[in-house]
N, C-alpha and C positions, 0 to 999 in steps of 0.2 A: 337478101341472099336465099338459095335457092338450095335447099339440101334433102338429097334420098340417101337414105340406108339400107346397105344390106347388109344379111347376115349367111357367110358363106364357111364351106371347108366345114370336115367333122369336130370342130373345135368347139366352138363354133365362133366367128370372127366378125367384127363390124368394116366391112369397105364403104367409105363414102364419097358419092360426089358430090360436087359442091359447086354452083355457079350462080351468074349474074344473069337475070331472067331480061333483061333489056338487050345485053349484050353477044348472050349465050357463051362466053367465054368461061371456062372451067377448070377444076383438076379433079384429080383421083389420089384419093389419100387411101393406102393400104390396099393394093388390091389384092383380097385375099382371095379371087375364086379358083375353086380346085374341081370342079368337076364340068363336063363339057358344057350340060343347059345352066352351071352357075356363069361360065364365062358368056355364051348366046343370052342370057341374060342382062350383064353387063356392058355388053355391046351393042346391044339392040336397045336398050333404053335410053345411052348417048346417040344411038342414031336417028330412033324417034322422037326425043327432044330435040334434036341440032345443036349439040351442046358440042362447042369447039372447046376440046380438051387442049390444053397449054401445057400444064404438068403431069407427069406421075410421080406424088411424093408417097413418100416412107416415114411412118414415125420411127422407125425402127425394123432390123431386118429379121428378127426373127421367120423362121417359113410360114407360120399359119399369114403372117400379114402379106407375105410374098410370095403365094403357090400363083396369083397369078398377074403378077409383072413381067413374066416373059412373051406371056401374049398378047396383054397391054401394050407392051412395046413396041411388039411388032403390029399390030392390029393399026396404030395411031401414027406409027413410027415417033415415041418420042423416048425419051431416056428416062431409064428409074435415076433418082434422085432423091439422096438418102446421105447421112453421116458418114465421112470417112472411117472414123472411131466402129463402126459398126460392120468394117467390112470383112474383117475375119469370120463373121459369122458367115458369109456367103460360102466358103471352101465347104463345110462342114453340114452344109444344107442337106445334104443326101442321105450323109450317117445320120442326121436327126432325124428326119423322116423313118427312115428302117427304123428305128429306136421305137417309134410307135407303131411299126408294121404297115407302112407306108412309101410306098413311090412316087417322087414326083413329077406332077404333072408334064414340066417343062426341065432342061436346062437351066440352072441359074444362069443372069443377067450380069454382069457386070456393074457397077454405079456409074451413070454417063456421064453427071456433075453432084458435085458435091455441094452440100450441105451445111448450115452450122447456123451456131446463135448469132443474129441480124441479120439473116437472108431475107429477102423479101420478096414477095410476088403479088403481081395483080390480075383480078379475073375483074373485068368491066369498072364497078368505082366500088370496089372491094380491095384491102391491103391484107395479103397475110404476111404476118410477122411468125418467125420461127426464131423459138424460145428452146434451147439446150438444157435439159432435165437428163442428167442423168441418172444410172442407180437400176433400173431393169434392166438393162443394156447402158455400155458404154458411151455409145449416139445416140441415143433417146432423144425424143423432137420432138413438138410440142407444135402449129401452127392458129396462131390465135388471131384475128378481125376483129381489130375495135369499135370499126363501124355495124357490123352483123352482132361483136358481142358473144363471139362464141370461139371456143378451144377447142381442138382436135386433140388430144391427148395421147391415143396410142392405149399401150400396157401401164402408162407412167401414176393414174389416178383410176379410182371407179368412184361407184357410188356405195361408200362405206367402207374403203379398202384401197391398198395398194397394191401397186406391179409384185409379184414377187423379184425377191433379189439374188435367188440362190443357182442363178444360172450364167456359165460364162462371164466375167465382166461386172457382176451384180455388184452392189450397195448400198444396204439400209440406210447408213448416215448418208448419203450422197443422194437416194433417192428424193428422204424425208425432208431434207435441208434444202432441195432445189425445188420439192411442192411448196412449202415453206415461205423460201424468201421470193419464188418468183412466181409461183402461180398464185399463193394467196394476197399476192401485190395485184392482180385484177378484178376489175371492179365484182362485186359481193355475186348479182344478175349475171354474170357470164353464164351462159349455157355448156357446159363440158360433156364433148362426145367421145366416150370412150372407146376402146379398141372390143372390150368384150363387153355386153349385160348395156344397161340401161341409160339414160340423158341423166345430168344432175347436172347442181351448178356452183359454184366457188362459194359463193355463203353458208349452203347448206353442208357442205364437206369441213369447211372452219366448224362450225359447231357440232357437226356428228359424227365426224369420222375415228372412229378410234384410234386409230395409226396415226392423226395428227392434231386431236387437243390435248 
């Protein structure tokens, strides 16, 4: 499996793509670019690779993860594809932005297919499985590759920390409890790519994390 990261938008955000280097089939989790050479950026490296993008998923709809799903969408034509639980956040995208003295780049997007715990998808002979974590958001999403061995997580985990919960929708117990019983059920080695900061992985978060030993 085949994965670049960036890190876009004044937040600052992790979007990544993810593909099969045989196959060049792909998705885009979180596209968060917000400014024009962050999207020329984003597009230009799927075009240079030849990376047939399949999906655009959302762990979650907060705006830094989605300043730029609207021109993903259009760019690839395919549909953002995200939790229904999560779509009230999309009405309120505008006021949140101003909130931090910000305009968004694009109209929000609608969700073109929904989302949820056991969806699945395939890019080449890669399976993502998407695991429903909620607790930072009400649709928090999770998409994990047992053959790659690696989590996309979102807001939901970092390395040494959790999503906070005190926004729209949040909770502690719900977050902690669904890192808990469903993410620390993957094997120890899983590689976890968070939405902000740095790689870690399911072992290393069992034993250090303060939020859940």
């Amino acid at each position: 499996m085949e994965i670049k990261k960036f890190e876009f938008n004044p937040f600052p955000e992790n979007t990544y793509i993810v593909w099969d280097k045989d196959t060049k089939e792909g998705i885009i989790i979180d596209a968060g670019c917000y400014y024009t050479d962050e999207k020329k950026s984003l597009s230009g490296y799927i075009q240079n690779k030849g990376i047939n993008i399949k999906h655009l998923l959302a762990t979650h709809l907060h705006l830094d993860h989605n300043f730029g799903s609207p021109y993903i969408s259009k760019y690839l034509n395919i549909p953002l594809e995200a939790s229904q639980k999560d779509e009230f956040l999309l009405s309120g995208m505008k006021e949140q932005a101003s909130m931090f003295g910000m305009q968004l780049p694009d109209e929000p997007i609608p969700i073109g297919h929904y989302i949820d715990e056991g969806s699945e998808f395939r890019i080449g002979k890669y399976t993502i499985r998407t695991i429903a974590v909620p607790g930072h958001s009400p649709g928090s999403l999770v998409y994990y590759s047992p053959e790659a061995q690696v989590a996309f997580v979102g807001d939901v985990l970092f390395q040494g920390s959790i999503g906070r919960t005190d926004l729209p929708g949040g909770s502690y117990t719900q977050l902690v409890t669904g890192i808990k019983e469903k993410l620390f059920s993957l094997p120890n080695d899983t590689i976890v790519f968070s939405g902000h900061g740095p790689e870690t992985t399911i072992g290393y978060e069992k034993e250090n994390n303060p939020y859940l030993t």
